[in-house]
C-alpha positions as CSV (number, residue, x, y, z in Angstrom):
1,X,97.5,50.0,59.6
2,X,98.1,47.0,57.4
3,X,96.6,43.3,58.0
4,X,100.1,41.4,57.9
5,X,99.0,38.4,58.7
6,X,95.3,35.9,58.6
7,X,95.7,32.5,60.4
8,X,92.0,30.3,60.4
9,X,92.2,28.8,63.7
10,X,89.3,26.0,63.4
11,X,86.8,25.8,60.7
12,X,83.2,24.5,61.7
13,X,81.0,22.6,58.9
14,X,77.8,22.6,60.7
15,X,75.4,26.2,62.3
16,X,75.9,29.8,61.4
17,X,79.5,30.2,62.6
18,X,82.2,28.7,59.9
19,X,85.4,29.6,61.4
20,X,87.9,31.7,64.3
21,X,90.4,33.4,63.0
22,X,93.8,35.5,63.9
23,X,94.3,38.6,62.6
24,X,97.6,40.2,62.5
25,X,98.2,44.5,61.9
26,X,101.7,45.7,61.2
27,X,103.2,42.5,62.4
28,X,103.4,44.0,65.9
29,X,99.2,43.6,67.1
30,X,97.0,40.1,67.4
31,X,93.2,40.2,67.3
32,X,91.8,36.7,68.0
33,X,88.8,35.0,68.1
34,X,87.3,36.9,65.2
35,X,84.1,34.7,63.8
36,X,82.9,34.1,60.2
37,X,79.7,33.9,60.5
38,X,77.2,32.7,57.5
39,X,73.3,33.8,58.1
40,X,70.8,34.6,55.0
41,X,73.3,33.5,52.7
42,X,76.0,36.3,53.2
43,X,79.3,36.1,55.2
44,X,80.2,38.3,58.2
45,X,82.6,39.0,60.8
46,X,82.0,39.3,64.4
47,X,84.2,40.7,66.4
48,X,86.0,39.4,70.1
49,X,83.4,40.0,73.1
50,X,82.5,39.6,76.3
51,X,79.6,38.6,78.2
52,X,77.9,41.7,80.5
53,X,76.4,40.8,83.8
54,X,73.2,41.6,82.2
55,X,73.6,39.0,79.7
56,X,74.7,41.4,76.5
57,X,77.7,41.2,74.9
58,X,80.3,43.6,74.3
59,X,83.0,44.2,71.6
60,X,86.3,44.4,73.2
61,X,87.8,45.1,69.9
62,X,86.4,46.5,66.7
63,X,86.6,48.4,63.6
64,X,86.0,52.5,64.0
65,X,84.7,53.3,60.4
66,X,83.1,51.5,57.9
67,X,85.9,51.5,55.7
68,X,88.0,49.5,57.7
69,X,85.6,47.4,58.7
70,X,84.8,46.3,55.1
71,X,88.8,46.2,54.3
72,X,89.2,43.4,57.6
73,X,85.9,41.5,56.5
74,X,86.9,41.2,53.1
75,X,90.2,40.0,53.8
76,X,89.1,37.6,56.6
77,X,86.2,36.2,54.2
78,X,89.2,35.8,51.3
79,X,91.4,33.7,54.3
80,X,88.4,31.9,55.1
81,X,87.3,30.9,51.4
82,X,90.7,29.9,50.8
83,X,91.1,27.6,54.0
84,X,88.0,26.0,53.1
85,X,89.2,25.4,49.5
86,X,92.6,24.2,50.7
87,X,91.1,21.7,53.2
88,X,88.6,20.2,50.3
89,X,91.6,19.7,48.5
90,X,93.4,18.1,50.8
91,X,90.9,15.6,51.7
92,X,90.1,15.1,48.0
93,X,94.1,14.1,47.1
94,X,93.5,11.5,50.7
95,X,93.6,8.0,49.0
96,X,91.8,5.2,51.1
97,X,94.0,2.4,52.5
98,X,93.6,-0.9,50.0
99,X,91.2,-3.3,51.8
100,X,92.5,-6.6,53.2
101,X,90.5,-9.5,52.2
């Protein structure tokens, strides 16, 4: 299964979680609402869940081996990193409107 496609859907500045992205496998399967998380310094990803009656959560999607795991968090960290760069840049090359006197 290959990740064809990474889209960051929102990117957060402030608290642990930094962004939700889209994940696309073999152009043909969507995973959304995957989380990048940052907590003791180190990135994560957490996967889609839902909310038990007893108040746990619950994957409803997520990695089988560690392998994969680690192939989707790198590539969703990479995404992220770059979205983040991308955005800095854009609101570095923002010139301000000329004041009016």
């Amino acid at each position: 299964m290959q990740i064809t496609d990474i889209k960051v859907r929102k990117l957060f500045d402030e608290g642990p979680m930094k962004a939700i992205v889209s994940v696309t496998f073999d152009g043909q399967l969507a995973v959304h609402d995957i989380k990048v998380i940052n907590a003791r310094d180190k990135f994560f990803i957490v996967m889609p869940s839902r909310k038990n009656p007893d108040e746990s959560y619950r994957d409803i999607v997520h990695p089988i081996n560690a392998q994969f795991r680690g192939m989707l968090e790198e590539a969703v960290i990479t995404a992220y990193e770059a979205a983040v760069a991308e955005a800095q840049a854009a609101e570095n090359t923002e010139t301000p409107a000329p004041e009016t006197v």
